[in-house]
C-alpha positions in Angstrom: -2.5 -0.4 26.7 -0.1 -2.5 25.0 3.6 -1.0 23.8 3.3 -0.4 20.0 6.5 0.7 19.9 9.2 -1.8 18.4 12.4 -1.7 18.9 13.6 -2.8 15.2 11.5 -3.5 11.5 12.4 -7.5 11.6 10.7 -6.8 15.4 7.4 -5.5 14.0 7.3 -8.0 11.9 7.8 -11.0 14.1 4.6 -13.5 13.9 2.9 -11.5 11.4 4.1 -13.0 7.9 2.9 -16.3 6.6 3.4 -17.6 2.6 0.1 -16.9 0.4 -1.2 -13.9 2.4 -2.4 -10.8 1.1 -0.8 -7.6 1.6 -2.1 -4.2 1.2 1.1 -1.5 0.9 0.8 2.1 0.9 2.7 4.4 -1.4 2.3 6.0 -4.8 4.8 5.6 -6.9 8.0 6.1 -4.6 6.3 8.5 -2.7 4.8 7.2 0.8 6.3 4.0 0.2 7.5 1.7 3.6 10.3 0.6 2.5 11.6 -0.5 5.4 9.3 -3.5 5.8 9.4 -4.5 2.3 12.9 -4.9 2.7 12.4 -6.8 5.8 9.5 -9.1 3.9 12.1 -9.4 1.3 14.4 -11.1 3.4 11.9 -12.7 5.1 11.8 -15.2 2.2 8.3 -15.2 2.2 6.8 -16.2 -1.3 3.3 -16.8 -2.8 2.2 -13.1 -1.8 -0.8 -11.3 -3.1 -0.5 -7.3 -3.5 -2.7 -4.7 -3.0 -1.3 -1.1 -3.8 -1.5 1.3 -6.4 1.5 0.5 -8.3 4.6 -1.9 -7.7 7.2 1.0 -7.8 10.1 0.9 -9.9 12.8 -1.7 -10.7 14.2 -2.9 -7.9 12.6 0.0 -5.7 10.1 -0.7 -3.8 7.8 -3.8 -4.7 10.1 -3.7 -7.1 12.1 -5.4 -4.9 9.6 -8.1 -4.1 9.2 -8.6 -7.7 12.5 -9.2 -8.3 13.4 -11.8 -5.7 10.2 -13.8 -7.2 8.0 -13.7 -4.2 5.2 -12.2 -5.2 2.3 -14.2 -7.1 -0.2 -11.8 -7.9 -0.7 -7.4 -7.8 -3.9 -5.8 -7.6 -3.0 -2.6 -8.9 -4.1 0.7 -11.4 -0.8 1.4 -12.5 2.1 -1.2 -13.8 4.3 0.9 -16.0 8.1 2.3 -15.3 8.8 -1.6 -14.2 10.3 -3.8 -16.3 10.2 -6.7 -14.5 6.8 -6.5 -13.8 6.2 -6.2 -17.4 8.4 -9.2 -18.1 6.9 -11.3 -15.6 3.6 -10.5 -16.3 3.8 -10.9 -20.2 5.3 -14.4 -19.4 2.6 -15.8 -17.5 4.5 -15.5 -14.4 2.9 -12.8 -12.7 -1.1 -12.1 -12.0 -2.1 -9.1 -12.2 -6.0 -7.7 -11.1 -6.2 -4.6 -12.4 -7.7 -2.0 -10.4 -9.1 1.9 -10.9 -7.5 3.9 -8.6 -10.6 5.1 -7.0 -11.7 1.8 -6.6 -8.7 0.2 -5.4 -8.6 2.8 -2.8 -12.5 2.3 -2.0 -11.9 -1.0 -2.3 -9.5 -0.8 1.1 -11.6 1.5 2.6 -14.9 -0.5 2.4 -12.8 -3.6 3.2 -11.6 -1.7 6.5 -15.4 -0.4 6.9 -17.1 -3.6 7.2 -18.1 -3.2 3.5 -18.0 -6.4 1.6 -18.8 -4.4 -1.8 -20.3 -1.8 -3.6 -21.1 -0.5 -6.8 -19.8 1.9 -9.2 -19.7 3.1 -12.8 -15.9 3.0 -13.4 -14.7 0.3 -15.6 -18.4 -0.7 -17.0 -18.5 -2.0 -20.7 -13.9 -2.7 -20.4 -12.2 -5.4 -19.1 -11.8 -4.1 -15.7 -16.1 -5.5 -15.7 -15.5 -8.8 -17.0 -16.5 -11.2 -14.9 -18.1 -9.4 -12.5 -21.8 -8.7 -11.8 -23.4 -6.1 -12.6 -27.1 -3.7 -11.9 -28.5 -1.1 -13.2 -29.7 2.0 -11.3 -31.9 4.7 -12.0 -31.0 3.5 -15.5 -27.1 3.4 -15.5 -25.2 0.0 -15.6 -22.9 -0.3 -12.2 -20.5 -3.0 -12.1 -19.7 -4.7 -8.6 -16.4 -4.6 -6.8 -15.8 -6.3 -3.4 -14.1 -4.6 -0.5 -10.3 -6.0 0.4 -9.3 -7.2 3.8 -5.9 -7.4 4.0 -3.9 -10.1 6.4 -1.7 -7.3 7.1 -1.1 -3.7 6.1 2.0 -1.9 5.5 2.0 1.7 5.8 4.8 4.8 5.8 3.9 7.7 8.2 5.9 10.7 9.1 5.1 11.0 12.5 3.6 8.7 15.1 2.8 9.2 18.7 2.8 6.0 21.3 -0.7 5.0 21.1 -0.6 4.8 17.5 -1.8 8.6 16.3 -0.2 8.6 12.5 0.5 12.0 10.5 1.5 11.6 6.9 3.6 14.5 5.1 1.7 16.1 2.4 1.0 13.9 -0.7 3.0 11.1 0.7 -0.5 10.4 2.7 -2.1 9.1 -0.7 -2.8 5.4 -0.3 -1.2 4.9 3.1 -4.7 5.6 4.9 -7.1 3.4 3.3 -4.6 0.6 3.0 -4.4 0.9 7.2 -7.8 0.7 7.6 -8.2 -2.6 5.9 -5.6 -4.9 7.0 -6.3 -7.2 10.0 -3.1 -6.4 11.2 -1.1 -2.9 10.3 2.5 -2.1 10.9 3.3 1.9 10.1 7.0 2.7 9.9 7.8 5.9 10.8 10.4 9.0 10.4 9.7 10.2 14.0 7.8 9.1 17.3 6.7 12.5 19.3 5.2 11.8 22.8 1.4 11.3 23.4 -0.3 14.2 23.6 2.0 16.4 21.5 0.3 15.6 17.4 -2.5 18.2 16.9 -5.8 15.8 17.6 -7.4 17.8 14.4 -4.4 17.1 12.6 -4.4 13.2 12.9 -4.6 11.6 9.5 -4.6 8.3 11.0 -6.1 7.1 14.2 -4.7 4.7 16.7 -7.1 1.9 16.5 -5.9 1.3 13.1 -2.4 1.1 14.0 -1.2 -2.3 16.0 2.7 -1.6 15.5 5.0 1.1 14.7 8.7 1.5 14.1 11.0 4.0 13.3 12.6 3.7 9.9 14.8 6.6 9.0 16.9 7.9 7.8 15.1 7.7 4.4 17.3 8.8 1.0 14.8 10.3 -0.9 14.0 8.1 -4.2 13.0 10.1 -7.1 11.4 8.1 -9.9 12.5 10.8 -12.9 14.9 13.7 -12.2 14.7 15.9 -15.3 16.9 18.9 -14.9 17.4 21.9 -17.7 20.5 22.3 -19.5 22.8 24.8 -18.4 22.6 27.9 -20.7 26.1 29.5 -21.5 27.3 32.5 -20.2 
């Protein structure tokens, strides 16, 4: 079996990135994000990137940092507030954006990873998420078609990993990190910890191996909180 295990980020990267490609990143919001390889795709220098995630985090945190350094030419996403760059960008005809359902973008990686080329569903018939797109009727209802992604590489943030690839993600920091690894051709998982084979819990395995190509240890993480809203202190 071949070492997964990389010594550094710019390591796991090596031979993977390429201008144009399409990228599917985990994360919601700042939670689950990997931002140790968008930092290293950052200064990569790579440019003309397409995005697949659920949102493209905050302002300069993040895709936020991808979007700021101008090398990202298209999101596929469900959610584009709290980032006013990608609202500038995008109101000024710099920036594509496909927007995306959250359930379907996330079926949308899992098909892709499932050999699914598409599929139908109700959400987003009769808006402007539809147009465009072809549609059927079943059993009387109107289902609008979406295709499945396949990624040229996913980027993913675990918690722990063992050597052959076993991923665990901590509580809701597992959102879209799973079907974003299952449908990139290639998938890079930074992690906080790398435990021996044999030690993860097989029933506990959020992520199998044969989804995982290369890991690397990121941390220490700081842990980025979008909104920290605290009450007042009351006087004694």
């Amino acid at each position: 079996m071949a070492n997964k295990i990389y010594p550094n980020v710019t390591a796991a990267l090596d031979g993977l990135l390429f201008d144009g490609m399409l990228i599917a990143s985990g994360g919601f919001g700042l939670c689950g994000v990997p931002e140790r390889l968008i930092e290293t795709i950052q200064a990569s220098g790579v440019k003309g990137l397409t995005i697949a995630s659920n949102n493209a985090g905050i302002d300069n945190e993040g895709l936020g940092k991808l979007l700021r350094s101008r090398q990202v030419k298209k999101m596929i996403s469900s959610y584009v507030g709290e980032n006013k760059e990608f609202e500038r960008q995008y109101l000024a005809g710099e920036l594509e954006v496909e927007f995306t359902p959250q359930g379907t973008l996330a079926e949308r990686m899992r098909a892709g990873g499932a050999g699914i080329p598409g599929f139908y569903t109700k959400t987003g018939v009769g808006t402007l998420v539809a147009e465009g797109k072809p549609t059927m009727v079943f059993d009387g209802e109107e289902y609008v078609l979406e295709r499945g992604i396949v990624a040229d590489l996913a980027i993913v943030k675990g918690w722990k990993a063992d050597a052959t690839g076993n991923v665990i993600f901590r509580k809701t920091a597992r959102n879209f990190n799973v079907p974003a690894a299952q449908c990139g051709k290639a998938c890079v998982v930074e992690v906080e910890e790398v435990v021996p084979t044999g030690t993860l819990d097989p029933d506990a395995i959020h992520l199998p191996g044969v989804y995982v190509q290369r890991i690397v240890v990121g941390a220490p993480y700081d842990k980025k909180i979008e909104f920290r809203t605290v009450r007042e202190r009351e006087t004694a």
